[in-house]
C-alpha positions in Angstrom: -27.0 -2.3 -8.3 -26.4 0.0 -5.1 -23.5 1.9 -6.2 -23.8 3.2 -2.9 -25.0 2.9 1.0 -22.9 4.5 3.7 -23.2 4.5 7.5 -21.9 6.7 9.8 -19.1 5.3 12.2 -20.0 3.1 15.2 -18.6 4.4 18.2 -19.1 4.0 21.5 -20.1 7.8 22.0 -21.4 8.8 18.4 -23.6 6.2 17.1 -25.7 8.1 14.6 -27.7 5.8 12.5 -28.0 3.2 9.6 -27.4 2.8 6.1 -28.3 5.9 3.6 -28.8 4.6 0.2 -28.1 7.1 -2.8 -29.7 6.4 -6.6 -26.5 4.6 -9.1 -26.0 5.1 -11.9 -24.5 2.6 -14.6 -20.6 1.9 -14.4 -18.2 -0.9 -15.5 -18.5 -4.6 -14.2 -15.0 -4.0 -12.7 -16.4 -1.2 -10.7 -19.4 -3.1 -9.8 -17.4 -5.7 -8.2 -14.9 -3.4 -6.4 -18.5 -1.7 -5.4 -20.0 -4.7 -4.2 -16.6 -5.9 -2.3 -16.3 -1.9 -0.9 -20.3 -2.8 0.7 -19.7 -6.2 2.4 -16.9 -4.6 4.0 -18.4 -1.8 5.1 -21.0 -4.0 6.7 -18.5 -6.2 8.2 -16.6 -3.0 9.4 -13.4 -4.1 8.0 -12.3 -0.3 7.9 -8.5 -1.1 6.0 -10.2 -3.3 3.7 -13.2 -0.3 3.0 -10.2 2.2 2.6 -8.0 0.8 -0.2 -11.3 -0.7 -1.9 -12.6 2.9 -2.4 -9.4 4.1 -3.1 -9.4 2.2 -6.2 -13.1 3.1 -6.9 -11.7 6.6 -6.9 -9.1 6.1 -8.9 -12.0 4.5 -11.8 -14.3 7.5 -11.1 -13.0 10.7 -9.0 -16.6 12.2 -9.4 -18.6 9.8 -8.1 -18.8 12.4 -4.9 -20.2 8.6 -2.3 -16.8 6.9 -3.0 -15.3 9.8 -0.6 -17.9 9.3 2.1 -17.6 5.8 2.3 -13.5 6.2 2.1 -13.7 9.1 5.0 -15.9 6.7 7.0 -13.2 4.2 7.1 -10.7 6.8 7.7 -12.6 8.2 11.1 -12.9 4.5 11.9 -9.3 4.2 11.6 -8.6 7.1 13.5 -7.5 8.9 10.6 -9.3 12.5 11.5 -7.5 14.9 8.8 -7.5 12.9 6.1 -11.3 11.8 7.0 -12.4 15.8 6.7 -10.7 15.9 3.7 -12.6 13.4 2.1 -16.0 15.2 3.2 -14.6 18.2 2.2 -14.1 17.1 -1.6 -17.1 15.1 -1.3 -19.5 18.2 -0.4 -18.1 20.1 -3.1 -19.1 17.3 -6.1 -22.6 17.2 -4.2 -22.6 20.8 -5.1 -21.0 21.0 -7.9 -23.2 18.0 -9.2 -26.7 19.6 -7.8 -26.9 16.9 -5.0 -29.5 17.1 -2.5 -30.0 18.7 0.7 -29.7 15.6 2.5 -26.5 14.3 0.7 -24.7 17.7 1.4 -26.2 17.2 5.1 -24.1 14.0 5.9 -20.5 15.2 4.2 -21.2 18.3 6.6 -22.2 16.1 9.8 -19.5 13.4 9.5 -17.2 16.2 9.3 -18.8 17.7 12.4 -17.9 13.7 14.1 -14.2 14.3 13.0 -13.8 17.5 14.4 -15.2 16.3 17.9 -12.9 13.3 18.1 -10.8 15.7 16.9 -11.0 17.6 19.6 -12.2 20.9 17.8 -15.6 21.0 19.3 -16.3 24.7 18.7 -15.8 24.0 15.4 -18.2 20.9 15.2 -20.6 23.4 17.0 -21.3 25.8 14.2 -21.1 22.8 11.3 -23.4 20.8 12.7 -26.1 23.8 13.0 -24.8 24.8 10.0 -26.3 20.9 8.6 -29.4 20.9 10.3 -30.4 24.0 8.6 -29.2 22.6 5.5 -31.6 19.3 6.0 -33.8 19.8 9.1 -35.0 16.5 8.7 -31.8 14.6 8.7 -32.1 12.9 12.6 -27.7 12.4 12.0 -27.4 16.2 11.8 -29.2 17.1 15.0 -27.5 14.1 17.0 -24.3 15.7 15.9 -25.2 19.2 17.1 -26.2 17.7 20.8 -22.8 15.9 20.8 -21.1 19.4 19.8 -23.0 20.9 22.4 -22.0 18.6 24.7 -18.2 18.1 23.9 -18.3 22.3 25.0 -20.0 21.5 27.6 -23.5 22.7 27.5 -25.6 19.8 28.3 -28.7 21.7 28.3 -28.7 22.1 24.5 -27.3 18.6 24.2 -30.4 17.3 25.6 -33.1 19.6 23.8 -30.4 18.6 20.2 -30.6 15.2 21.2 -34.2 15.1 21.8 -34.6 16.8 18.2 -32.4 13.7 16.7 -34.8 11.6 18.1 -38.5 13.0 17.3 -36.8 12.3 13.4 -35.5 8.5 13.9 -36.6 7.0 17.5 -33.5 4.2 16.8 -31.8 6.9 18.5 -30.4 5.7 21.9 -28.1 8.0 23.9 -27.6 9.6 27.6 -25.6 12.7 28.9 -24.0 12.9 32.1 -23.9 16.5 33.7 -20.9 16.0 35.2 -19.1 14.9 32.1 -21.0 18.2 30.6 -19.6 20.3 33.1 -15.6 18.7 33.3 -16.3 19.4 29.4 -17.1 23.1 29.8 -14.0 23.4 32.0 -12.0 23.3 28.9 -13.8 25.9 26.7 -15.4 29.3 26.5 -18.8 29.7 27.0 -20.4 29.9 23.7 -22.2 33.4 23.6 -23.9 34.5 20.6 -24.6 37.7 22.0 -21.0 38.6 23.2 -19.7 41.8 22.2 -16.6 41.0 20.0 -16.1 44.4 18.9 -12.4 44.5 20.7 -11.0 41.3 19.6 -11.9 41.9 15.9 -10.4 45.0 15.5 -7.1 43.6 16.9 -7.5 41.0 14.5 -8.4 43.6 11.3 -5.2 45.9 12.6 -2.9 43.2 12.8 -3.9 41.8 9.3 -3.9 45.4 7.9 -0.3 45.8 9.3 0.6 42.3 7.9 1.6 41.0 11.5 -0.5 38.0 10.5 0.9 35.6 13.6 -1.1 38.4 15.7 -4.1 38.3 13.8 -4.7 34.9 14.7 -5.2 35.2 18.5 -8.1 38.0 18.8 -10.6 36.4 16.0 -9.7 32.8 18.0 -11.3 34.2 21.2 -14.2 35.2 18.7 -14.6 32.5 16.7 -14.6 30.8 20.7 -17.4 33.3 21.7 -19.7 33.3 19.1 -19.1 30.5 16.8 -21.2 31.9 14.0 -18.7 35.2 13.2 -18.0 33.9 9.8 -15.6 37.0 9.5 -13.7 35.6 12.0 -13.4 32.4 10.6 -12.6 33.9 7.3 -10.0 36.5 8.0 -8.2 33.8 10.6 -8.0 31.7 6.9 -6.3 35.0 5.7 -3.7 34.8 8.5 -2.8 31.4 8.4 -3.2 31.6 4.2 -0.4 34.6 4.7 2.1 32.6 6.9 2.2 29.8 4.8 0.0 27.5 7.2 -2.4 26.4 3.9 -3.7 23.3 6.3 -4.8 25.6 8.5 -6.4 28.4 6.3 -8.3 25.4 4.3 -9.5 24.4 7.3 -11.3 27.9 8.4 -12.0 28.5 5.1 -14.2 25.4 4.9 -16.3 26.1 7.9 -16.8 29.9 6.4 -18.0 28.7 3.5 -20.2 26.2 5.8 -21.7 29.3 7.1 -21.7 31.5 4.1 -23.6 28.8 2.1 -26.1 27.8 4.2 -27.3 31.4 5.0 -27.5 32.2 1.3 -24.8 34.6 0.7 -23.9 36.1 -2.3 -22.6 34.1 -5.4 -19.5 36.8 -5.2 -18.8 35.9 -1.8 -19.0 32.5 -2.2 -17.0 32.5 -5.4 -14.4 34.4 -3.5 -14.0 32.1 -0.7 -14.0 28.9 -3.2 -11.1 30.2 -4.9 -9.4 31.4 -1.8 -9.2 27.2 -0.7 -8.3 26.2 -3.8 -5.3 28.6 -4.1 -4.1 26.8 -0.7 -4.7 23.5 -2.0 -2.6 24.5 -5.0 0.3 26.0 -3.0 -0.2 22.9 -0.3 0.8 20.2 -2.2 0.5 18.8 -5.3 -1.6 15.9 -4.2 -4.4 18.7 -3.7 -4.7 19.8 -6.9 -7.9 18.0 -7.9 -9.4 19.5 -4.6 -8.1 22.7 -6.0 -9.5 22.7 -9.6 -13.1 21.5 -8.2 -12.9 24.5 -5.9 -12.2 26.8 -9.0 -15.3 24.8 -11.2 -17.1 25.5 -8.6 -16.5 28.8 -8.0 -17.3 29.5 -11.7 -20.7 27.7 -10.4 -21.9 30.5 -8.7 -20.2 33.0 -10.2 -19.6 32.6 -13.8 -16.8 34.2 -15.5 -15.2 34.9 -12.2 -11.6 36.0 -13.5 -9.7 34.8 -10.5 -10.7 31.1 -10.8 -10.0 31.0 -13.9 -6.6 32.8 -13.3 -6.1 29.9 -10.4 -7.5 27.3 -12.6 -4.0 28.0 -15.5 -1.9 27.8 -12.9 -3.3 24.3 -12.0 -3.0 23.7 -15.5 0.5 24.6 -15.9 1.7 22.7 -12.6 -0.1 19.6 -13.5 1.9 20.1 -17.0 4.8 20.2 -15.0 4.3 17.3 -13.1 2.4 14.9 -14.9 2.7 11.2 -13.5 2.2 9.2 -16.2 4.8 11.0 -18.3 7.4 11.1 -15.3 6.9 7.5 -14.5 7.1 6.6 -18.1 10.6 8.1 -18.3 11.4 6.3 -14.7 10.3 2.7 -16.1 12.1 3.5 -19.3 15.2 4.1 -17.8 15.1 1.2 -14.8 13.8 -1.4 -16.8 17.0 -1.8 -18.9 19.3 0.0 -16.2 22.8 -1.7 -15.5 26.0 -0.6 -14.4 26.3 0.9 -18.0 23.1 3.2 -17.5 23.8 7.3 -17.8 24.0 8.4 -14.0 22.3 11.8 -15.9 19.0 9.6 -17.0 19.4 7.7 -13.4 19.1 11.1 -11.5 16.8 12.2 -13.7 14.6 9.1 -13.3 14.8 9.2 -9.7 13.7 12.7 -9.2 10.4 12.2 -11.3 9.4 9.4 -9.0 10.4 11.5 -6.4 7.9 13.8 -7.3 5.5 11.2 -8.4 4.7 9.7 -4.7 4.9 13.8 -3.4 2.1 14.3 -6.2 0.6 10.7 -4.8 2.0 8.9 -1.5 -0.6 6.2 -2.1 0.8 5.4 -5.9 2.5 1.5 -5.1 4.0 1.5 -8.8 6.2 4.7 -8.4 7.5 3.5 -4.8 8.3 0.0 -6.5 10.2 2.0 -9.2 12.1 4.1 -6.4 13.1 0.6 -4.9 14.3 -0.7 -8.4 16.4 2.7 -8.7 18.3 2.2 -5.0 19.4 -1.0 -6.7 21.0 0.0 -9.9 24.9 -0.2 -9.5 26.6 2.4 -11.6 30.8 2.2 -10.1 31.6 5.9 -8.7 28.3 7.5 -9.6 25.4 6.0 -8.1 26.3 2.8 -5.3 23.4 0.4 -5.1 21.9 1.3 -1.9 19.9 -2.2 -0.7 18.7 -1.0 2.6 17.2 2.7 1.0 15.4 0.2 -1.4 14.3 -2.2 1.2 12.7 1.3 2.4 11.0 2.0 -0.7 9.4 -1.2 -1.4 7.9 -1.1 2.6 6.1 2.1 1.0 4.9 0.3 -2.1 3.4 -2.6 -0.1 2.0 0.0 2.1 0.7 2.2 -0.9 -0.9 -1.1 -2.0 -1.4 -4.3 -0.1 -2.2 -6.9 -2.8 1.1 -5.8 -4.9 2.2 -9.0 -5.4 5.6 -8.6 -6.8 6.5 -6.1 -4.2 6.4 -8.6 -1.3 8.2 -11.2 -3.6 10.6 -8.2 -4.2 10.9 -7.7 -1.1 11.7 -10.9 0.3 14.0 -11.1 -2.3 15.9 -8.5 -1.4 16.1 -9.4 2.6 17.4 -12.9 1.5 20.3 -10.6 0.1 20.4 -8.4 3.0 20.6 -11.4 5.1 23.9 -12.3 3.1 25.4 -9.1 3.1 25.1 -9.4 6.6 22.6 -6.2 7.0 19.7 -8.3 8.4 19.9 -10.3 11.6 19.0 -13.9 9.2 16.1 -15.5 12.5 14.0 -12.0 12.2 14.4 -11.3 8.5 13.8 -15.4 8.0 10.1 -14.9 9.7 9.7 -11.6 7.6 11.0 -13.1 4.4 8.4 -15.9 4.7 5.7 -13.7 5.6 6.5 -11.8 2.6 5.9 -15.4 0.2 3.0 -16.0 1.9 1.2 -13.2 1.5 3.2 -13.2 -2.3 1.7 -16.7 -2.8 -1.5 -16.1 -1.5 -2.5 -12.8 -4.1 -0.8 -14.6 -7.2 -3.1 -17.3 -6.5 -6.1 -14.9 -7.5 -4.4 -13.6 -10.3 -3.2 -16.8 -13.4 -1.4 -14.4 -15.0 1.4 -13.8 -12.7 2.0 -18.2 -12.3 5.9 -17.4 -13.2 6.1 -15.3 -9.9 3.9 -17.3 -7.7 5.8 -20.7 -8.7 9.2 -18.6 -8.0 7.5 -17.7 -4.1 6.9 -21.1 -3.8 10.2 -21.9 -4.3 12.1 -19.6 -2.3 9.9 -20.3 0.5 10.5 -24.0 -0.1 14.4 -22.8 0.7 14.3 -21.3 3.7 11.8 -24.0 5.2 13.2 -26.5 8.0 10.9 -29.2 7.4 12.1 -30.9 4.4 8.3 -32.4 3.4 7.1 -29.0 4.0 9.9 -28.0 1.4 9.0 -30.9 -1.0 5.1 -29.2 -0.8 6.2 -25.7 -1.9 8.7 -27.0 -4.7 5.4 -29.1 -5.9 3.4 -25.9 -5.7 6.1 -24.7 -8.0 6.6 -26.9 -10.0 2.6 -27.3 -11.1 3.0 -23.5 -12.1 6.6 -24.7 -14.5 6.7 -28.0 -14.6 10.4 -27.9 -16.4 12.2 -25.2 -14.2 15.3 -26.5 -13.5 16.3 -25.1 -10.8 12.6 -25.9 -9.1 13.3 -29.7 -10.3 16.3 -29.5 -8.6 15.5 -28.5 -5.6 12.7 -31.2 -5.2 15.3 -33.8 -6.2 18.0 -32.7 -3.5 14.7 -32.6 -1.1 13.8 -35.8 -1.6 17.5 -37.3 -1.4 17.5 -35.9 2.1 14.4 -38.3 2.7 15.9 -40.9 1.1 13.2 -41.1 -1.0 15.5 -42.5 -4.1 12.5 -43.1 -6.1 11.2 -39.8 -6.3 14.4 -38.2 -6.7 15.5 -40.2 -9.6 11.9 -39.0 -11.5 13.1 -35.6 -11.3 16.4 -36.2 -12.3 14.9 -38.0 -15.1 12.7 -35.0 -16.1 15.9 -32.7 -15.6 17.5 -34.9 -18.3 14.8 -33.6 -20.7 16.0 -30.2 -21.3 19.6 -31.1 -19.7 21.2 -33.8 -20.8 24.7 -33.1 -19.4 27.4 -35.2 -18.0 26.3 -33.9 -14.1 23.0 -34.9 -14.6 23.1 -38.3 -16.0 26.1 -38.8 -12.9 23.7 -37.7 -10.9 20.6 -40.4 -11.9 23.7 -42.9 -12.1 24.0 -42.1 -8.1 20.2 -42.6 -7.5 20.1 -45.9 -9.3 23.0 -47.4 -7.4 21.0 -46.4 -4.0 17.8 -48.6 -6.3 20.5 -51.0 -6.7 19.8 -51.2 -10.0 23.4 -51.1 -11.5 22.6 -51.8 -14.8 20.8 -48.8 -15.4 23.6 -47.3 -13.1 26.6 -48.4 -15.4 24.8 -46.6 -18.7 24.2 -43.3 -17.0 27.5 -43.5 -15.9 28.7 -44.5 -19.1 26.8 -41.4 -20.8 27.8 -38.8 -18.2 31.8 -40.0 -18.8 31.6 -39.9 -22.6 30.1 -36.3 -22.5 33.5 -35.7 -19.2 36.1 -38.4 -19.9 38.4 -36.6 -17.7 36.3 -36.4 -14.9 37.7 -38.6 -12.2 34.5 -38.4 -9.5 32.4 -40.1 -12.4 34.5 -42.9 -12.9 34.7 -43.7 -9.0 31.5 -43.0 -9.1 30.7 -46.4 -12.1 33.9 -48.1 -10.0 31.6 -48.2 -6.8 28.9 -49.3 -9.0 30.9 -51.9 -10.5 32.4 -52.8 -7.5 28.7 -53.5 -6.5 27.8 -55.3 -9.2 30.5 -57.9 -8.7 32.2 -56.4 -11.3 35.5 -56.1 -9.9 38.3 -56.0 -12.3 36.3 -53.4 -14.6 36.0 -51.5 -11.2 39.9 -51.7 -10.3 40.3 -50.4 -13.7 38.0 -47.1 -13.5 39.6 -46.6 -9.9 42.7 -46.6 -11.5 42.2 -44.4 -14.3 40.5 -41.5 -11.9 44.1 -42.0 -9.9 46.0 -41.6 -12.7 43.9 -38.3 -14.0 43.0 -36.2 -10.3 46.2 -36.7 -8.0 44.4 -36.0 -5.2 42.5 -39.5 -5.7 44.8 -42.1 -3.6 45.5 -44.9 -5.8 43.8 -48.0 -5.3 45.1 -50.9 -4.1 44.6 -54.2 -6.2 42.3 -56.3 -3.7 40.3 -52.9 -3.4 40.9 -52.8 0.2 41.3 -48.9 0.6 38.2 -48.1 -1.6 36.7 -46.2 1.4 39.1 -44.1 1.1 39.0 -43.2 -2.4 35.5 -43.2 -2.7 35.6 -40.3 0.4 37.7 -38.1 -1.9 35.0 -38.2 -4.6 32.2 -35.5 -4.9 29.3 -37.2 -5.0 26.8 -36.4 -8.0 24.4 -35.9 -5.2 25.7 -32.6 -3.9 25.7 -31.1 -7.5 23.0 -29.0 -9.4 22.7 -30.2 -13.0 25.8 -28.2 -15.6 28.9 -29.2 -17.0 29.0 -29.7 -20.7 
């Protein structure tokens, strides 16, 4: 199996090669499918799709350093720069950490080069991408990506000799530069000059660090890092500044590209220990989400410099806030609580339970189960401490469908909860109608794939048979249902009434007949009573009716309902007599003359049987 291929995006301006294949080593079936689905859609350029698939492969193996490439390839695709570099970022670090090649540590250092361009960071992109052909001078990707740095600054001649570099290693190669695009670029940056003096501007920047006015640091080492790209002190004491003022994004950021530069001219192990543990103290403080990047900075750190005491200072911390925030402890608590939750539930364990899951999707926005749980939480009703708050949870389970698009009980939830929004009156009912069926489709669709989960799927079926205008149409989805639970009641039902509106007698009565299975009450049999006087046949008529009154003998709209039958039949003095004895029981029934000439009007003051859903006693 080929655990792994990746290609670099195909744009328009930065089209930089084909497939790279790396070795694979032996995983899981499950993975090897995920892997295999993660490939075709990579080929097909299906960027969403390649996203969430490697998302999941990430989730199954977080060291597997190619899962990250392929993910950040569909995030530049997407347009998704940050999160794109981030992904190269963490994925150069496990080629390190792991003793990957020069050539895989080549391409997480030139697609992060792409990113930064589109970006619109080309200075940085500049010093990268040398920083990636020196790592791999034979990797043709590296040297396109310096000529397009080049060029993004503005200096077409370097473009062209890069470019022309890029090409001697893979003639595939096809691209042009304009010199006047070169030049409208170099309108908008400094000349890069390697041989500047900088002097000035860096000892601005060293006095204002030293005097802690870190906002003024920043300034004097940007004009350097503008100058002369390759000042790795500027790059690393502008990380200081913006490490100092709280702007971790930022400091990670410079940071990375010191380290770039620090690695790849073969600093010391000290040095690049010290910068190692520098990010990953800014990933810790960041967010918790960034912890794993942290603790691989620190492990790596301890790489090149073993027994280094602040990464292992860095790396307890990690310890103790993962301790402190462990997702699969907070959730349990969470699902514990809102499983069984009512309007009884402790609004202590409630609060409680909400503000793990709350710091369960800051820990992981992309975790779908947490955000479903926050949903459930918005809709516990506990009187004066916590009112159910539909439209909040209506919010949450948006998140959880985003988090994951093949949840399938969050878009039934969901659809669920706009039928009761459209009640309450919070939803206009035409748009959330179209959004409530979109929700069962795409509910229906994904528990087809999955057997397990037929309960759910037969219950999307059905409440998309409810809401659908066309009555065969509705007949279809109730089908659907019903082939997942053939003796739901309420699915049988539904069908029945469905097919009364067709007048399809026949069919009705089959359902009715099936209700009377697992219901034999006096509504039901009334109800196949009605169907067989529409067959005409009253003698089956007469002994539903006769069971349904036995069961209800005071029920007056079951004995009009055997009079009409009677009455039918010929039978007309039995008939007077059941018209009577309804009178005499409802007073609302008028009573019935003795040549049954006002039966019209009696007959309009019963409920038909039809209009009823199967109950009574």
């Amino acid at each position: 199996m080929n655990r792994f291929s990746f290609v670099f995006p195909i744009t328009a301006a930065l089209t930089v090669g084909s497939p790279v294949f790396i070795s694979t080593p032996a995983h899981a079936q499950s993975e090897d499918e995920l892997n295999n689905l993660a490939m075709a859609a990579l080929k097909a350029e299906r960027w969403e799709e390649l996203e969430r698939l490697n998302t999941k492969l990430i989730a199954i193996d977080s060291q597997w350093f190619p899962y990250f490439t392929n993910r950040a390839i569909a995030r530049l695709n997407r347009n998704h720069f940050t999160e794109s570099i981030a992904d190269s970022t963490r994925a150069e670090a496990l080629v390190l950490l792991k003793k990957g090649t020069a050539r895989e540590h080549a391409i997480q250092v030139t697609h992060r080069c792409l990113c930064y361009i589109l970006q619109g960071d080309p200075i940085r992109a500049v010093i990268e991408s040398t920083m990636a052909c020196n790592i791999d001078d034979t990797h043709a990707n590296a040297w396109k990506a310096r000529a397009e740095a080049f060029y993004a600054v503005g200096d077409y001649d370097k473009a062209v000799y890069y470019l022309g570099e890029a090409q001697k290693r893979d003639k595939s190669i096809k691209r042009t530069f304009s010199q006047a695009e070169a030049k409208q670029n170099a309108r908008k940056h400094t000349s890069i000059d390697v041989n500047a003096d900088t002097s000035a501007d860096e000892a601005l920047g060293a006095k204002a660090l030293k005097e802690k006015r870190y906002a003024d640091a920043i300034a004097p080492y940007t004009r350097v890092i503008e100058k002369c790209p390759t000042a790795v002190g500027s790059w690393l004491y502008r990380g200081d500044a913006h490490y100092d003022l709280k702007n971790y994004d930022k400091a990670i950021a410079d940071w990375t590209t010191a380290f770039c530069i620090f690695h790849t001219t073969e600093a010391s192990p000290e040095t690049l220990s010290d910068v190692l543990v520098n990010r990953a103290n800014a990933y810790r403080l960041s967010r918790p989400a960034l912890l794993d990047e942290a603790q691989l900075d620190c492990e790596l750190a301890l790489k090149f410099q073993p027994g280094d005491k602040r990464a292992q200072t860095v790396l307890a911390k990690i310890k103790e806030t993962r301790e402190e925030s462990d997702p699969e402890a907070l959730q349990k608590f969470a699902r514990d609580v809102l499983i069984v939750a009512d309007s009884k539930t402790s609004p202590d364990d409630l609060a409680k339970a909400i503000k793990n899951l709350d710091k369960i999707t800051a820990l992981d926005p992309s975790d779908a189960n947490a955000w479903w749980w926050r949903a459930k939480a918005e809709l516990v009703d506990i009187p004066g401490k916590h009112p159910a708050n539909k439209d909040a949870a209506l919010t949450f389970f948006d998140k959880a469908v985003a988090a994951d698009p093949e949840m399938t009980y969050a878009y039934y939830a969901r659809a669920m909860l706009r039928l009761e929004l459209i009640q309450d009156k919070h939803l206009d009912k035409a748009s959330a109608t179209a959004q409530i069926v979109r929700d069962l489709d795409k509910a229906i669709a994904l528990a087809a794939a999955d057997p397990s989960d037929f309960i759910r799927n037969a219950d999307a079926y059905f409440e998309r048979g409810k809401l659908r205008v066309s009555k065969v149409e509705a007949i279809a989805d109730f089908t659907k249902a019903l082939d997942e639970n053939s003796r739901d009641s309420e699915y049988l039902t539904a069908r029945a009434q469905a097919y009364e509106t067709q007048k399809d007698w026949r069919s009705a009565l089959k359902d009715w007949r099936t209700l009377l299975i697992d219901h034999p009450t006096a509504a039901t049999f009334a109800h196949a009573a009605d169907l067989l006087v529409e067959l005409k046949d009253f003698e089956g008529s007469l002994a539903d009716y006769g069971k349904a009154i036995a069961l209800e003998p005071a029920n007056s709209d079951y004995l009009i309902g055997r009079a009409r039958a009677l009455r039918l039949a010929g039978k007309k003095l039995l008939a007077l007599a059941d018209y009577q004895k309804a009178s005499a029981l409802n007073k609302a029934v008028p009573k019935i003359k003795p040549d049954l000439s006002n039966v019209s009007e009696i007959e309009k003051a019963r409920v038909s049987s039809l209009n009823q859903t199967p109950g009574g006693k």
